[in-house]
C-alpha positions in Angstrom: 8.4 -10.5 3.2 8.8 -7.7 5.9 5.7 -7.1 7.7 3.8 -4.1 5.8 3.6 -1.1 8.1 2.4 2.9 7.2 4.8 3.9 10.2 8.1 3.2 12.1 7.6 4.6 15.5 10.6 3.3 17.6 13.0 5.9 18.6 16.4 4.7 19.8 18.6 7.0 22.3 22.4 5.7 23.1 25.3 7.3 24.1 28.8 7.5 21.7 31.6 5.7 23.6 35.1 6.9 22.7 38.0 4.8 23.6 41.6 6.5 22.3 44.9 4.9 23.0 48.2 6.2 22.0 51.2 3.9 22.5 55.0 4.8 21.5 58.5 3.0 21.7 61.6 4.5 21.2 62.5 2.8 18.3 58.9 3.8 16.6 58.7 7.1 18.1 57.9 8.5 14.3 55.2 7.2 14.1 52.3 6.3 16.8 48.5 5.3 16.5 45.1 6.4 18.2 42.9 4.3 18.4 39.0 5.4 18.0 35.8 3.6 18.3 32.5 4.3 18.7 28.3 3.5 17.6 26.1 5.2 15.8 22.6 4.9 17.1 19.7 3.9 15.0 18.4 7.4 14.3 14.3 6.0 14.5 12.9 6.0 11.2 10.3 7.7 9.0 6.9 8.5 10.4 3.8 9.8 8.1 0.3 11.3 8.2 -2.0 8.7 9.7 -4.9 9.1 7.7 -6.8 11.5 4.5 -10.2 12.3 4.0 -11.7 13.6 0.4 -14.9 14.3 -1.4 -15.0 13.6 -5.3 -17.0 16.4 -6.7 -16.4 15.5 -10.7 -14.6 13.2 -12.9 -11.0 13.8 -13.4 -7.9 13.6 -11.8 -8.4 15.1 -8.9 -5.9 15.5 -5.8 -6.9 13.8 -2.8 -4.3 15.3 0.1 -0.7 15.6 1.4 1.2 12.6 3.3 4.2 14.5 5.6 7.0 12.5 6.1 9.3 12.9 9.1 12.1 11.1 11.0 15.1 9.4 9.5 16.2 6.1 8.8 19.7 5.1 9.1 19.5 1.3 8.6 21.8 -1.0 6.4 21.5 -0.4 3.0 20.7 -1.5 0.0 17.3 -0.3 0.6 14.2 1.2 -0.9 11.2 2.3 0.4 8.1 1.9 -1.3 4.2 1.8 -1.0 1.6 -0.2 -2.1 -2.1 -1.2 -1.5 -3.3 -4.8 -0.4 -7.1 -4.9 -0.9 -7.8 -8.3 -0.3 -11.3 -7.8 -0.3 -12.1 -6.7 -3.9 -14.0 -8.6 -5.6 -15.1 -7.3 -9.1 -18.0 -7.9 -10.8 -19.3 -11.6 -10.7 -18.7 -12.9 -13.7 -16.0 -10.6 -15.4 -14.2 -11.9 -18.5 -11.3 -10.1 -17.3 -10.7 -9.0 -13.6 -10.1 -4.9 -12.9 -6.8 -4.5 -11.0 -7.6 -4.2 -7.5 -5.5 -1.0 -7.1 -6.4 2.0 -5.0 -9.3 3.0 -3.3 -12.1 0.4 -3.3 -15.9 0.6 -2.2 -17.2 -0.8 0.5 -19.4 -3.8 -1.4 -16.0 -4.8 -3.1 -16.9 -4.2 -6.5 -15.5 -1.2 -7.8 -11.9 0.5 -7.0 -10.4 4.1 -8.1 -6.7 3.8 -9.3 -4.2 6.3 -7.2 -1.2 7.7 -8.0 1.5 9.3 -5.5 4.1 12.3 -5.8 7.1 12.5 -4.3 9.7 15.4 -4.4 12.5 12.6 -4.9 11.0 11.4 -8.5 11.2 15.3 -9.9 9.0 18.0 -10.6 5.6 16.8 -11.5 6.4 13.3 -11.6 3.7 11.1 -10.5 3.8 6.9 -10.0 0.7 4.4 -9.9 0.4 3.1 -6.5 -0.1 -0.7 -7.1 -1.5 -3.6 -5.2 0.4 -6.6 -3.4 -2.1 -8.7 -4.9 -1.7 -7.7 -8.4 -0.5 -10.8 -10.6 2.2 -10.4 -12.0 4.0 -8.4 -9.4 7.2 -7.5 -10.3 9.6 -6.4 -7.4 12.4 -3.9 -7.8 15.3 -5.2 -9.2 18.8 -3.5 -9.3 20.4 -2.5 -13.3 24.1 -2.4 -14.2 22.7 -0.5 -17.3 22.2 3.6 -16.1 19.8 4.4 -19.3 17.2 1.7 -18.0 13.4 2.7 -17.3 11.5 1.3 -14.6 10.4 -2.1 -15.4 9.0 -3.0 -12.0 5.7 -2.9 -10.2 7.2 -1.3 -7.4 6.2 2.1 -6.7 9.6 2.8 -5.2 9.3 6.1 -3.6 13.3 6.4 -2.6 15.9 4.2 -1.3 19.9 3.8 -1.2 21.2 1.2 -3.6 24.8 1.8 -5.2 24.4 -1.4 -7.1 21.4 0.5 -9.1 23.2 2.0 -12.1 20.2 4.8 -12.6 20.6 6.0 -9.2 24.4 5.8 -9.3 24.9 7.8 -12.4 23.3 10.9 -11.3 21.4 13.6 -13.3 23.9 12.7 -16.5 23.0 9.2 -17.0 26.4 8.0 -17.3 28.3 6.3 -14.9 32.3 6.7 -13.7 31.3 11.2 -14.2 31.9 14.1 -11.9 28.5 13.8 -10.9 28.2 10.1 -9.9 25.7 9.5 -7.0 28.1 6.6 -5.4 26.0 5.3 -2.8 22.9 5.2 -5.1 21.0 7.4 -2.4 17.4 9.1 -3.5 16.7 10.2 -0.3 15.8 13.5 0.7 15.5 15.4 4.0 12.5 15.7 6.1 10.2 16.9 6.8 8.6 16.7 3.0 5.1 16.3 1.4 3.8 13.6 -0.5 1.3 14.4 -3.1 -1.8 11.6 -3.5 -4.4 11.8 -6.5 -7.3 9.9 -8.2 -8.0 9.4 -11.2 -11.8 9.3 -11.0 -13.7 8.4 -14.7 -17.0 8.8 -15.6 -18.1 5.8 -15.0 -17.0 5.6 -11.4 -19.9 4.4 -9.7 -21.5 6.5 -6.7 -20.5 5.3 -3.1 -18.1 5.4 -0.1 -14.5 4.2 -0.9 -11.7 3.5 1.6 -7.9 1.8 1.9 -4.8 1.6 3.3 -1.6 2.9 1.8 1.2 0.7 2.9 4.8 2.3 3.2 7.8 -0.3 3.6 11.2 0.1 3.8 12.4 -3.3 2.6 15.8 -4.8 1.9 16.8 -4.3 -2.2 17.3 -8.0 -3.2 
C-alpha cells in the first residue's frame, strides 16, 4: 500500500542532455544515422487545497467547498488517482445490530459520520462519486475491464488516472473500442489548475455537533 498523502510537494529541476552522432562510409553514404538521447524530468506532481471549513445550516445536500488542484504528474503509468477517508476512530453506536459505514465527516465523540461525495470536471458534467472509507469492509479496489460497456464496480472513488488496459477509458466517448475516437493510452486526466467540488449529504436526523476529517488523495499504481 503506498503511503496515503493529500499532497505531493517535491519538485524536480534537471537539465536535457543531447548527445547526436552522425557517422558515414563510403560504401553507406545513402544512408547515415543520428543518434539522440535525452531525460525527461519528473515534472513534480499534483498539489491541493490544504484544508475546508463549512457551517450546515439545514438538511440536505448541501456543498461544503472547492479543492484546487495544481502541478503535474508525469510518473509511470498505469495509474489512477483516487481519494478516500480512513476514520479509524469511529465508533458507532454501542451496541448496533448493524454498523453505519464509517464514511465522511465524523464527530468528535466517534459516533455519528456525514457521508461525502466529490465532483470532478474529469467524471462529466454534474457527475458526483461517494467518497468512501479505507476501512470500509468489503473494499473493493479498482480493477482494469477488457469489456468498454462496464460500470464501475469498485469502491474506489477513482478521480482520474492513465490506464490503456481499462477498456472504458480506452474507447472514448463512443463506448466502442478499435474507433476514430479511441483514447489509446486510457488517460482521464485533465489540465491544471481545476476545481474539485465536495458535498454533504446531511439528513434529518444528523445529530448536532462538530465534525471533522481528512480527505486522502493517492496516486497509486493500477494493479
Amino acid at each position: 500500500m503506498v503511503n496515503p498523502a493529500i499532497a505531493f510537494l517535491s519538485r524536480v529541476t534537471c537539465g536535457l542532455s543531447l548527445v547526436i552522432a552522425c557517422c558515414a562510409s563510403p560504401a553507406s553514404a545513402a544512408r547515415q544515422s543520428v543518434y539522440v538521447s535525452g531525460t525527461v524530468p519528473p515534472f513534480g506532481s499534483y498539489t491541493f487545497t490544504p484544508a475546508i471549513a463549512f457551517t450546515i445550516r439545514e438538511a440536505g445536500v448541501q456543498e461544503l467547498g472547492t479543492i484546487t488542484v495544481e502541478g503535474l504528474y508525469n510518473g509511470e503509468y498505469p495509474w489512477i488517482m483516487r481519494m478516500y477517508t480512513e476514520n479509524a476512530g469511529y465508533t458507532g453506536i454501542a451496541g448496533s445490530i448493524r454498523r453505519h459505514s464509517p464514511a465522511g465527516l465524523v464527530s468528535t465523540d466517534g459516533q455519528y459520520v456525514i457521508p461525502l461525495e466529490i465532483h470532478c470536471p474529469a467524471f462529466g458534467a454534474d457527475v458526483w462519486r461517494r467518497i468512501p472509507d479505507l476501512g470500509e469492509d468489503p473494499y473493493l479496489p479498482h480493477r482494469p475491464s477488457d469489456d468498454p460497456t462496464k460500470g464501475v464496480d469498485s469502491t474506489d472513488c477513482v478521480l482520474m488516472g492513465i490506464d490503456p488496459r481499462h477498456a472504458p477509458w480506452v474507447a472514448g466517448r463512443d463506448g466502442q473500442l478499435f474507433t476514430g475516437d479511441d483514447n489509446v493510452l486510457g488517460d482521464t486526466t485533465i489540465p491544471t489548475p481545476f476545481e474539485m467540488m465536495v458535498r454533504a449529504r446531511v439528513e434529518a436526523q444528523a445529530v448536532q455537533g462538530r465534525y471533522e476529517g481528512r480527505l486522502y488523495v493517492e496516486i497509486v499504481p493500477a494493479p
